[in-house]
N, C-alpha and C positions, 0 to 999 in steps of 0.2 A: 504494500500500500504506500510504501514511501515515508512510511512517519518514524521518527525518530524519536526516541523516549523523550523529549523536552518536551516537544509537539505532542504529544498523546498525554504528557500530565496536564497539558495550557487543555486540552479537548475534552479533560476527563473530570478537570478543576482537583487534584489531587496533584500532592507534591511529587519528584520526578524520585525521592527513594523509596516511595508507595508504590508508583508502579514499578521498581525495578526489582522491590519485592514481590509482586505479584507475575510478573515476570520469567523470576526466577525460583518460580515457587514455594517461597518461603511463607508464605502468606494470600490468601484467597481476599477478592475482594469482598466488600458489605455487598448486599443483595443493589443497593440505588446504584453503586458502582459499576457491579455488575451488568446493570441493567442500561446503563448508559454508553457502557464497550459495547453491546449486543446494538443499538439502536444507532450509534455516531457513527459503527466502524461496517455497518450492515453486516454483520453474521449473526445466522443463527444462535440463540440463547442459550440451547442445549451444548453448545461450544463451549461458551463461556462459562457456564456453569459443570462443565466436566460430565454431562450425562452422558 
């Protein structure tokens, strides 16, 4: 998609060592969080949510 981890914390409003935890699997997003990678970045939910 082009985005680079700055870019996806400025898209997600979440600071850029939040997403590089989530990322890097240290850490799952809150469900809003969640919910806003699945809606900004258009994929499927069940993606982001690991089902």
């Amino acid at each position: 998609m082009g985005l680079n981890q700055k870019r996806l914390d400025e898209l997600l409003g979440v600071s850029t060592s939040r997403v590089s935890e989530y990322l890097n699997g240290k850490s799952e997003p809150p469900l809003n969080v969640a919910r806003e990678i699945s809606q900004r970045l258009s994929i499927e939910a069940s993606i982001v949510f690991g089902v």
